[in-house]
Biopython code that builds the backbone (N, CA, C, O; Angstrom):
import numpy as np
from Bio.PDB.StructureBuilder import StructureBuilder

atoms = [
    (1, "UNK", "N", (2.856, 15.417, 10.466)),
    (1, "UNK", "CA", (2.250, 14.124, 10.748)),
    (1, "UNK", "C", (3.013, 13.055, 9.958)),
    (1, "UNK", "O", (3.740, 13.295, 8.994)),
    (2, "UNK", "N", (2.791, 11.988, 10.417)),
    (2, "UNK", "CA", (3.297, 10.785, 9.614)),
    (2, "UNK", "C", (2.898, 10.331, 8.272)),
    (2, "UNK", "O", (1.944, 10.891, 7.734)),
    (3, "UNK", "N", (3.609, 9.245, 7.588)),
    (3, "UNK", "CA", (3.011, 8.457, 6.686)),
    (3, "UNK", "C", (2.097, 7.765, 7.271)),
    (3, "UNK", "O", (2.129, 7.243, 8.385)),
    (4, "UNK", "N", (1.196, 7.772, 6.415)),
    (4, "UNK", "CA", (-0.182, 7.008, 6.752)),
    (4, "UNK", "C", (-0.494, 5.919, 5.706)),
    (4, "UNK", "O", (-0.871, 6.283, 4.592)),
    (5, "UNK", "N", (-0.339, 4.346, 6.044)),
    (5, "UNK", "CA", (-0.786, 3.415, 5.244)),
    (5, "UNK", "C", (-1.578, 2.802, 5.250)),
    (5, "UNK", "O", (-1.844, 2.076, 6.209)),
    (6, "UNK", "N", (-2.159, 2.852, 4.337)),
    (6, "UNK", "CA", (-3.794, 2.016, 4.129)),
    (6, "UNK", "C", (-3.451, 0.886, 3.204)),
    (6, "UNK", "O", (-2.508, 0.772, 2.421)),
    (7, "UNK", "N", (-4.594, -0.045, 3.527)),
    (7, "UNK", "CA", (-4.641, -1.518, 2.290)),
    (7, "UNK", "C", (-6.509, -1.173, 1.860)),
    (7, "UNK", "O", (-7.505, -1.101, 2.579)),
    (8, "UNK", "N", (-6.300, -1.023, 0.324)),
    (8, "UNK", "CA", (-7.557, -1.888, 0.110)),
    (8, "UNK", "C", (-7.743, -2.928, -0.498)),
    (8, "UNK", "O", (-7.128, -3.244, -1.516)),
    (9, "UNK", "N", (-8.609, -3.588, 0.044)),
    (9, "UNK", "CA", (-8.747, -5.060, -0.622)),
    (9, "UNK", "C", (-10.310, -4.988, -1.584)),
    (9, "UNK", "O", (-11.280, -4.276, -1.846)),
    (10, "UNK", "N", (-9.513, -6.625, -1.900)),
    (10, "UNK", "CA", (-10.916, -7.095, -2.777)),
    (10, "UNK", "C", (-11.686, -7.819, -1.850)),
    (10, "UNK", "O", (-11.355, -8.343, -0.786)),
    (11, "UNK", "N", (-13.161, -7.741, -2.639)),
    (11, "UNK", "CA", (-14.101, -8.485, -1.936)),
    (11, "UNK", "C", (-14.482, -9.864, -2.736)),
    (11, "UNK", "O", (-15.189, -9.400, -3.631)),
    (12, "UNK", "N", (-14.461, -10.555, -2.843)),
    (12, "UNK", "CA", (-14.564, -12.494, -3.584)),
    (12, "UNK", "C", (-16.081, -12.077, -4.244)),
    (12, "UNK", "O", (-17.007, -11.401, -3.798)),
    (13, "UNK", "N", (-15.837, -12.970, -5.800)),
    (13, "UNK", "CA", (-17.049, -12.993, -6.395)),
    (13, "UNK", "C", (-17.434, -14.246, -5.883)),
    (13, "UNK", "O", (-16.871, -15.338, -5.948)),
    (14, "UNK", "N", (-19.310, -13.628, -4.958)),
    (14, "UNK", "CA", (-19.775, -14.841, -4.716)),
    (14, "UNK", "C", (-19.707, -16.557, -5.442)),
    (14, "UNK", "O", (-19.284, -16.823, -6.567)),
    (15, "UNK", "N", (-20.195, -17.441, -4.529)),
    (15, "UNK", "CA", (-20.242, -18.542, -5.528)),
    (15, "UNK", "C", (-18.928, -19.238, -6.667)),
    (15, "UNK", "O", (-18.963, -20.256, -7.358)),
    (16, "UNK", "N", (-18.000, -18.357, -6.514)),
    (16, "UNK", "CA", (-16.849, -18.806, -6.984)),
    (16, "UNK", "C", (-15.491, -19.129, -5.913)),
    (16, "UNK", "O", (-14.783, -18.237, -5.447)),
    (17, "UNK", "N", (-15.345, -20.331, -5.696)),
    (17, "UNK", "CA", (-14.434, -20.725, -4.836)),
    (17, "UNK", "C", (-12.973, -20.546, -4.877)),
    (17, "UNK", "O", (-12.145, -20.263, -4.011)),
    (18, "UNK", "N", (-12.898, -20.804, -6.183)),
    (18, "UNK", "CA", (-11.369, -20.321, -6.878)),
    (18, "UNK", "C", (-11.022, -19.197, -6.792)),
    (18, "UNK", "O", (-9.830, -19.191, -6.484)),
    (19, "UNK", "N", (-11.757, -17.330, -6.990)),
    (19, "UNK", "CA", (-12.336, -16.529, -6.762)),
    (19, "UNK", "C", (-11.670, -16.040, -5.673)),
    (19, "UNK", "O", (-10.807, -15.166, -5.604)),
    (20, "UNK", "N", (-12.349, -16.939, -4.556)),
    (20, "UNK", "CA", (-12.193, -16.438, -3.235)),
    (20, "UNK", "C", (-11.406, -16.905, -2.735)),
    (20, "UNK", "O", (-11.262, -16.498, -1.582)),
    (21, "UNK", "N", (-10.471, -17.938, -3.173)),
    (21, "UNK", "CA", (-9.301, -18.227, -2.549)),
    (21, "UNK", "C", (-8.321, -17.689, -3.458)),
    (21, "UNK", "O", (-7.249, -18.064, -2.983)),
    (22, "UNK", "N", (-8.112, -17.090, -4.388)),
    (22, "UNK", "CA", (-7.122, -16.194, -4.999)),
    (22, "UNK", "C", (-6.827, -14.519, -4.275)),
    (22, "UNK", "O", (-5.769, -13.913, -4.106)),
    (23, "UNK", "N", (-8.434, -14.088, -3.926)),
    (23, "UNK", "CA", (-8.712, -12.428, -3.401)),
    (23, "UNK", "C", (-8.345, -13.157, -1.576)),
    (23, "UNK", "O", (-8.330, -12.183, -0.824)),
    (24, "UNK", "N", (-8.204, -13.846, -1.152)),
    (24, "UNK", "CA", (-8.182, -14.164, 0.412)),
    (24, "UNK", "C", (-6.325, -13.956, 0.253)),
    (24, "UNK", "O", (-5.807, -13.239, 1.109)),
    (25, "UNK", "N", (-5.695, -14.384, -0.481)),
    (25, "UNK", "CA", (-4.360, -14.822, -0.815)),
    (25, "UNK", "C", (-3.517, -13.339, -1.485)),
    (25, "UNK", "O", (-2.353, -13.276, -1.092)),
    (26, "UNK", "N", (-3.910, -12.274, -2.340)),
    (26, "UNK", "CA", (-4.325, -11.334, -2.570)),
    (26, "UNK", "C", (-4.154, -10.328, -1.487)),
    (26, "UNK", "O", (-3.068, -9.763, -1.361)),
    (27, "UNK", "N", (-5.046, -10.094, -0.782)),
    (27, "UNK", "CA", (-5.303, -9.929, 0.267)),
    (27, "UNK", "C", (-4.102, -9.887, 1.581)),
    (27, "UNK", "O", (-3.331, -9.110, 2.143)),
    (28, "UNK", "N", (-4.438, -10.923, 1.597)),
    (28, "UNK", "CA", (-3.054, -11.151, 2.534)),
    (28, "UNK", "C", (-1.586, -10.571, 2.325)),
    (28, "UNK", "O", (-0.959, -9.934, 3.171)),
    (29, "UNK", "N", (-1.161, -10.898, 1.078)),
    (29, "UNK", "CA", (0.124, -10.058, 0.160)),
    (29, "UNK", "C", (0.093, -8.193, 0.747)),
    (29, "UNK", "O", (0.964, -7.521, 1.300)),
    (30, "UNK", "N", (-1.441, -7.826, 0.271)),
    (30, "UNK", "CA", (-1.053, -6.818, 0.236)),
    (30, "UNK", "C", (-1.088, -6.141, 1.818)),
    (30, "UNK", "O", (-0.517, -5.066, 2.000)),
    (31, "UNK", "N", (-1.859, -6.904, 3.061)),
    (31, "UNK", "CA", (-1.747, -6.624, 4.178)),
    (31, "UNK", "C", (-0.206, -6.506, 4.283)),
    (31, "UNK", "O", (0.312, -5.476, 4.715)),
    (32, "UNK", "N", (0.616, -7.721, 3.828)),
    (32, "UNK", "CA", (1.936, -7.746, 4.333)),
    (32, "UNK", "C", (2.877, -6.626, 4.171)),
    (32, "UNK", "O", (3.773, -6.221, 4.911)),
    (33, "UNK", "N", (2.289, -6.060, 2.566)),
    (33, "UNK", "CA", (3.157, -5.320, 2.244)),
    (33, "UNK", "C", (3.011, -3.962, 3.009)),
    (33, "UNK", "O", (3.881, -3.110, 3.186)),
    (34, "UNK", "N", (1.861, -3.960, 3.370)),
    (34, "UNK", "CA", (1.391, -2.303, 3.943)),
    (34, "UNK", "C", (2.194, -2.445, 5.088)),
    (34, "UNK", "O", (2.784, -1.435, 5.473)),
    (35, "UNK", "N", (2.366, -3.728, 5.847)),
    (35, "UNK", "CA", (2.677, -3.978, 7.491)),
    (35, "UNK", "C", (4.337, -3.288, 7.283)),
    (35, "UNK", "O", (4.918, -2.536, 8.065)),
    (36, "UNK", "N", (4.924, -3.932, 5.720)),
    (36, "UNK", "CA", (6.539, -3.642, 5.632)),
    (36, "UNK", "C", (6.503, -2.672, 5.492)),
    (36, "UNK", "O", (7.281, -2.205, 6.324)),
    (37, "UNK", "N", (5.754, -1.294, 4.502)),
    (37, "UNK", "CA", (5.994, 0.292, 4.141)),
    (37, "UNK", "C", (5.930, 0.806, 5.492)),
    (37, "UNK", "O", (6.866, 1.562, 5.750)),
    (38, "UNK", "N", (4.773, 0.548, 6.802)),
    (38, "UNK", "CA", (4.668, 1.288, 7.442)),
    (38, "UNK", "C", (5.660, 1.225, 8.504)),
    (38, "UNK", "O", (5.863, 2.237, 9.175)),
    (39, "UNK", "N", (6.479, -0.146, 8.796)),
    (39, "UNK", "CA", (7.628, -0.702, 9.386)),
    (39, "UNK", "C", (8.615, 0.496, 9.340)),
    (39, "UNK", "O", (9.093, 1.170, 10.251)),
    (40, "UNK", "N", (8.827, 0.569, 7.487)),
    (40, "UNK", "CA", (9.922, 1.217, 7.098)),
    (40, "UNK", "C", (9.950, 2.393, 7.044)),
    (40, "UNK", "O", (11.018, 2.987, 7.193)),
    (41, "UNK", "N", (8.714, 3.087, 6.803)),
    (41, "UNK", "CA", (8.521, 4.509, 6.467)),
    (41, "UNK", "C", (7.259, 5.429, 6.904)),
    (41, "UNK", "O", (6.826, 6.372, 6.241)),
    (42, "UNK", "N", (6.565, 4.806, 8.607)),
    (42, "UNK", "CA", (5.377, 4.989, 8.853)),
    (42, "UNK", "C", (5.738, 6.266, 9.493)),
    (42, "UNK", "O", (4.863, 7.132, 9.498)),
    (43, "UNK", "N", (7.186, 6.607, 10.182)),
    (43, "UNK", "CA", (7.620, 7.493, 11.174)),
    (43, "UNK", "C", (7.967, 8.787, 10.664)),
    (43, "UNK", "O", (7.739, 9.877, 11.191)),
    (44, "UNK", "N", (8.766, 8.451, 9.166)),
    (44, "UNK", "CA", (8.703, 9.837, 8.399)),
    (44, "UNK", "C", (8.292, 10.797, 8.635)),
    (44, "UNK", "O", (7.097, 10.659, 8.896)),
    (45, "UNK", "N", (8.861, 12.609, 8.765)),
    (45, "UNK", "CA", (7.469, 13.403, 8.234)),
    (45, "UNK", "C", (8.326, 14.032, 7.115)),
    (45, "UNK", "O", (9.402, 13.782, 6.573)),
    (46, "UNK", "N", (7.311, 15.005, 7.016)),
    (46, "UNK", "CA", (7.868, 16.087, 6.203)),
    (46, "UNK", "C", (8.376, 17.539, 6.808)),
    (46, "UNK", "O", (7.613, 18.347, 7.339)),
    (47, "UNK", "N", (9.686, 17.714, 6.649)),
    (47, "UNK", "CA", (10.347, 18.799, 7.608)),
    (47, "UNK", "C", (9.923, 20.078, 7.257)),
    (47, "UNK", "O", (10.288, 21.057, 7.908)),
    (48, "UNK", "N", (9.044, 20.184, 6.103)),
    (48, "UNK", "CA", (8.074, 21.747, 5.694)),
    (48, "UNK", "C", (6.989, 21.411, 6.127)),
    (48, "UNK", "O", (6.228, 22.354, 5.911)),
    (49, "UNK", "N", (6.415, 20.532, 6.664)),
    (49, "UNK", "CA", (4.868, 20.101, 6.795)),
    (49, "UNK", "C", (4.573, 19.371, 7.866)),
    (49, "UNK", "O", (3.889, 18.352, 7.774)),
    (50, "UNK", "N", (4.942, 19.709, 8.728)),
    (50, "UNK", "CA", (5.347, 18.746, 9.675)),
    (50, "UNK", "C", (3.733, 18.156, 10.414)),
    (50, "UNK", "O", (3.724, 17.052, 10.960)),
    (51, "UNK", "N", (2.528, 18.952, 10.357)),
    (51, "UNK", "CA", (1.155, 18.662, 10.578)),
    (51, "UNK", "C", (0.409, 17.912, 9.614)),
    (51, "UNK", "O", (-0.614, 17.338, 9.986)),
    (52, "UNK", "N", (0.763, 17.845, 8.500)),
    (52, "UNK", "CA", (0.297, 17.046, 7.349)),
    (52, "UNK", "C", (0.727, 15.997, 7.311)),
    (52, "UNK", "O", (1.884, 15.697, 7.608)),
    (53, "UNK", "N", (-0.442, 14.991, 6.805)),
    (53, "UNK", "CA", (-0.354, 13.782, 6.675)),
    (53, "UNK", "C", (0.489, 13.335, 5.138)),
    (53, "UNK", "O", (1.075, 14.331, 4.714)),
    (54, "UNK", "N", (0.648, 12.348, 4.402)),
    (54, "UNK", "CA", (1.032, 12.110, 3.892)),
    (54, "UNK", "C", (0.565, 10.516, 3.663)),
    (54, "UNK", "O", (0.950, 9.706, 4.506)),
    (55, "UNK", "N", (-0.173, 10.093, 2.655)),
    (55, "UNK", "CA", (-0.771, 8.916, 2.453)),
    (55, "UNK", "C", (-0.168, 8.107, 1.541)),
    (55, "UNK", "O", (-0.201, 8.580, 0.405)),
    (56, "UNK", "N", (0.400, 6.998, 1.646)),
    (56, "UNK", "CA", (0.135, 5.223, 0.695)),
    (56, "UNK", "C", (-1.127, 4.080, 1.155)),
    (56, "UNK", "O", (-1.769, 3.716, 2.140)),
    (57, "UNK", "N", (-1.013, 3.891, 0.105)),
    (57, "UNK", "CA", (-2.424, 2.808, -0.300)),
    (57, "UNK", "C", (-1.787, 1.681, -1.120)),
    (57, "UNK", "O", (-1.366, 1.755, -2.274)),
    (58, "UNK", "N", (-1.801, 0.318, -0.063)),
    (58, "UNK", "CA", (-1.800, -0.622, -0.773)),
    (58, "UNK", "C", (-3.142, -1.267, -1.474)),
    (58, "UNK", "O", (-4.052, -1.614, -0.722)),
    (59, "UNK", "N", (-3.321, -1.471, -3.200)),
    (59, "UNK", "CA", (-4.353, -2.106, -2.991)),
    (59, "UNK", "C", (-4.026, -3.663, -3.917)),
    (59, "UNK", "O", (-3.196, -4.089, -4.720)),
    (60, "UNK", "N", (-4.955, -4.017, -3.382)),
    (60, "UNK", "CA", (-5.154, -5.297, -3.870)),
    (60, "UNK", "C", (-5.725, -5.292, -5.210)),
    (60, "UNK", "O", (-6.682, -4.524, -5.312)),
    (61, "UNK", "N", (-5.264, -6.226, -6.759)),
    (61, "UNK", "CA", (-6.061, -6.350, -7.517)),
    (61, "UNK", "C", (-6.315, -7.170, -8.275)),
    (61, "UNK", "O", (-5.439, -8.013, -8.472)),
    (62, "UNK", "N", (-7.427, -7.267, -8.921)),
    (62, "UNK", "CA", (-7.339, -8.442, -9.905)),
    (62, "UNK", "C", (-6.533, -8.955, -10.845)),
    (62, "UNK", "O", (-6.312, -10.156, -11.002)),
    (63, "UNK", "N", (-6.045, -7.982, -11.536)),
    (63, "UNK", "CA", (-5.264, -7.979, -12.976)),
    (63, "UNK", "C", (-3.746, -7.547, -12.636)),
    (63, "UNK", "O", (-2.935, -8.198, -13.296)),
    (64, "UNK", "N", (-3.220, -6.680, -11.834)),
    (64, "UNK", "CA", (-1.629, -6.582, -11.526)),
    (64, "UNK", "C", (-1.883, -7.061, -10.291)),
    (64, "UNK", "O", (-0.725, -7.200, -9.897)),
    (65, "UNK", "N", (-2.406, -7.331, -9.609)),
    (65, "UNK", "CA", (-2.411, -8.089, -8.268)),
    (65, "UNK", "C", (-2.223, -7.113, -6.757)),
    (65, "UNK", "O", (-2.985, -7.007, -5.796)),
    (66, "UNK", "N", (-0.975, -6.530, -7.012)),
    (66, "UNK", "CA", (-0.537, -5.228, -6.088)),
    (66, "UNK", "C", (-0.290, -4.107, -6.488)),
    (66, "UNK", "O", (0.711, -4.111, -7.204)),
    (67, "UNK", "N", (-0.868, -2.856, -6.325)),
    (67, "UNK", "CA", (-0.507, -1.607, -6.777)),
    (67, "UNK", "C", (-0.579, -1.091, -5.362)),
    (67, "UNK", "O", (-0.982, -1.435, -4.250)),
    (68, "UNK", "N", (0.174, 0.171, -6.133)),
    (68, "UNK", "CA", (0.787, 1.206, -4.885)),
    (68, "UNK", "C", (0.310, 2.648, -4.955)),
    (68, "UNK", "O", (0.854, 3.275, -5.863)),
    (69, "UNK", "N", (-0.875, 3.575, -3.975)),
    (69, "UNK", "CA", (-1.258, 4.376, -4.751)),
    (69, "UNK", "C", (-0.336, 5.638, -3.609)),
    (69, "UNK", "O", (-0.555, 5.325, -2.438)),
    (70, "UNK", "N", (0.355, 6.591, -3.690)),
    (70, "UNK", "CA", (1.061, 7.290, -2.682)),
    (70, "UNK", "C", (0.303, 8.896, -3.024)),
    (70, "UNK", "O", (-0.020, 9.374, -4.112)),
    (71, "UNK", "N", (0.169, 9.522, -1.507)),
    (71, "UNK", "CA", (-0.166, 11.076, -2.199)),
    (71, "UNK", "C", (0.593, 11.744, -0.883)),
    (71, "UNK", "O", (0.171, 11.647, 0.270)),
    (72, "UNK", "N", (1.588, 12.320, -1.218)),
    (72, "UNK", "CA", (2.206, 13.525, -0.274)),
    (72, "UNK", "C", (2.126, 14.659, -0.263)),
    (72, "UNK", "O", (1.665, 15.154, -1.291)),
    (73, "UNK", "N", (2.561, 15.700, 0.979)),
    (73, "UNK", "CA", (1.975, 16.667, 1.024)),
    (73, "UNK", "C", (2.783, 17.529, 0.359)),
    (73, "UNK", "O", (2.566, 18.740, 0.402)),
    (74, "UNK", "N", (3.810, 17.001, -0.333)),
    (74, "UNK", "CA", (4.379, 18.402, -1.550)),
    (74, "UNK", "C", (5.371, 17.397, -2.354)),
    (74, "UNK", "O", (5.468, 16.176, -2.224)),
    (75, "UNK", "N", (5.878, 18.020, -2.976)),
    (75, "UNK", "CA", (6.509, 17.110, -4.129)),
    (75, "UNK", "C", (7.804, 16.986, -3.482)),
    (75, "UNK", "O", (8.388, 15.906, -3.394)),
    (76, "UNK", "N", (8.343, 18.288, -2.943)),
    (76, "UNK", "CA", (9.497, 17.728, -2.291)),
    (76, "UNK", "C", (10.082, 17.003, -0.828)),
    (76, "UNK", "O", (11.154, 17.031, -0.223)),
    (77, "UNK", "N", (8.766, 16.351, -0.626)),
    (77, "UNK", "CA", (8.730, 15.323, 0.180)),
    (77, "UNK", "C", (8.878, 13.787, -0.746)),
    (77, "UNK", "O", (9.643, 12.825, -0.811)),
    (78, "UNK", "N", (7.946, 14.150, -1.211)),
    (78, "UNK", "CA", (7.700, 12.715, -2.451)),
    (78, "UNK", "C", (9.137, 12.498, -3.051)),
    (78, "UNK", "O", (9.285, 11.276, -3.064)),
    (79, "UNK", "N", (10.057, 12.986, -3.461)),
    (79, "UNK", "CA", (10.876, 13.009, -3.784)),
    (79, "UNK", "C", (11.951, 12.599, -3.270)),
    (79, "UNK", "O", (12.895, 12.043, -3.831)),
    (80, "UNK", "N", (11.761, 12.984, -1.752)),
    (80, "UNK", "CA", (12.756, 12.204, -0.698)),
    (80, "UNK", "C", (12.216, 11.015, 0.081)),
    (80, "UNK", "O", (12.588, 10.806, 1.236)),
    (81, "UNK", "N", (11.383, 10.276, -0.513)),
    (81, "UNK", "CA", (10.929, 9.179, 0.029)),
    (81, "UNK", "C", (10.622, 7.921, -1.369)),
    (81, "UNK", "O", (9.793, 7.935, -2.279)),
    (82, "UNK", "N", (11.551, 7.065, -1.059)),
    (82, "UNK", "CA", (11.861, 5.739, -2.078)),
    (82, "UNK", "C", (11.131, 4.851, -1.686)),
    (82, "UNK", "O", (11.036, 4.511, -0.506)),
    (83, "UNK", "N", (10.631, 4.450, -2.454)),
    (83, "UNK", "CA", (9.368, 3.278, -1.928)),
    (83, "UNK", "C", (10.032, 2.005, -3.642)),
    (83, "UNK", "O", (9.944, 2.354, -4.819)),
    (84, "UNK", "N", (10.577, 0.723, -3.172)),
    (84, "UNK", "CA", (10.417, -0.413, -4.079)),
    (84, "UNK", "C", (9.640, -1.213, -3.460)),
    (84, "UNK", "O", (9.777, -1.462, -2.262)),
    (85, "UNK", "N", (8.563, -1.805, -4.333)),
    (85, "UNK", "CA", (8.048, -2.994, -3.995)),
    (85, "UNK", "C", (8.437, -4.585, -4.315)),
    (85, "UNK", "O", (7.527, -5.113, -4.954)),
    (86, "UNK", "N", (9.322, -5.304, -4.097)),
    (86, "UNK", "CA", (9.363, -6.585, -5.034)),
    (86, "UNK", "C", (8.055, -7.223, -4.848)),
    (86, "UNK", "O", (7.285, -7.155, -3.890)),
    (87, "UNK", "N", (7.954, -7.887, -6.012)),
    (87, "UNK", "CA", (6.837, -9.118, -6.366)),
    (87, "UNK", "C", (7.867, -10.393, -6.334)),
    (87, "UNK", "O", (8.694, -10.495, -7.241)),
    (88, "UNK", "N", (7.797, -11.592, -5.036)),
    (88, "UNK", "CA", (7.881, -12.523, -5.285)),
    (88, "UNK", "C", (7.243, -13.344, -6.170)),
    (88, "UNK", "O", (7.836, -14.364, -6.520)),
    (89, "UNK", "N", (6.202, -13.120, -6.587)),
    (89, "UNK", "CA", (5.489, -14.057, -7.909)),
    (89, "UNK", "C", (5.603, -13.975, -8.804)),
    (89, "UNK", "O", (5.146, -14.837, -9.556)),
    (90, "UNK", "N", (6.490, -12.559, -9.420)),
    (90, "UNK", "CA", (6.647, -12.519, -11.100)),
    (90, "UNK", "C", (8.093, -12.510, -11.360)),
    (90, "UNK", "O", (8.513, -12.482, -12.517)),
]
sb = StructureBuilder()
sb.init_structure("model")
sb.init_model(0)
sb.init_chain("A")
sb.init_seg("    ")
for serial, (resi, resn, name, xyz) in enumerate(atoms, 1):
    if name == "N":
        sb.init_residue(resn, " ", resi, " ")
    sb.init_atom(name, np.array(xyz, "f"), 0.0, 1.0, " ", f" {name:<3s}", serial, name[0])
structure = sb.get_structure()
């Protein structure tokens, strides 16, 4: 099976406007980035595993903003698959 990419996001602390236009913005980043991994590397498989999935998770966060969480179906898949993320903001 393929790479499989997911985003999770944040949800806005009510009542705070600033808040919710930082996690909307947030948000969006990390949609983009999931849209580029799966662009680049959604078709992949693994040539020992070829029925297994193989998961990344973009998530969204408060404090590093974007993290990357990856779980494959053996190490020597993981190994042959390069994932950089740039941060335009830092």
């Amino acid at each position: 099976m393929p790479i499989v990419v997911d985003v999770r996001t944040l949800e806005p602390w009510h009542n705070d406007v600033a808040d919710q236009i930082r996690v909307e913005k947030v948000n969006e980043v990390a949609k983009d980035h999931a849209r580029e991994i799966e662009a680049a590397l959604g078709t992949l498989r693994c040539p020992d595993h070829p029925g297994q999935d193989s998961y990344i998770t973009v998530v969204a966060g408060r404090i590093n903003q974007i993290s990357i969480e990856m779980r494959f179906c053996c190490s020597g898949f993981e190994k042959k698959v390069s994932l950089k993320v740039e941060r335009p903001w830092h």
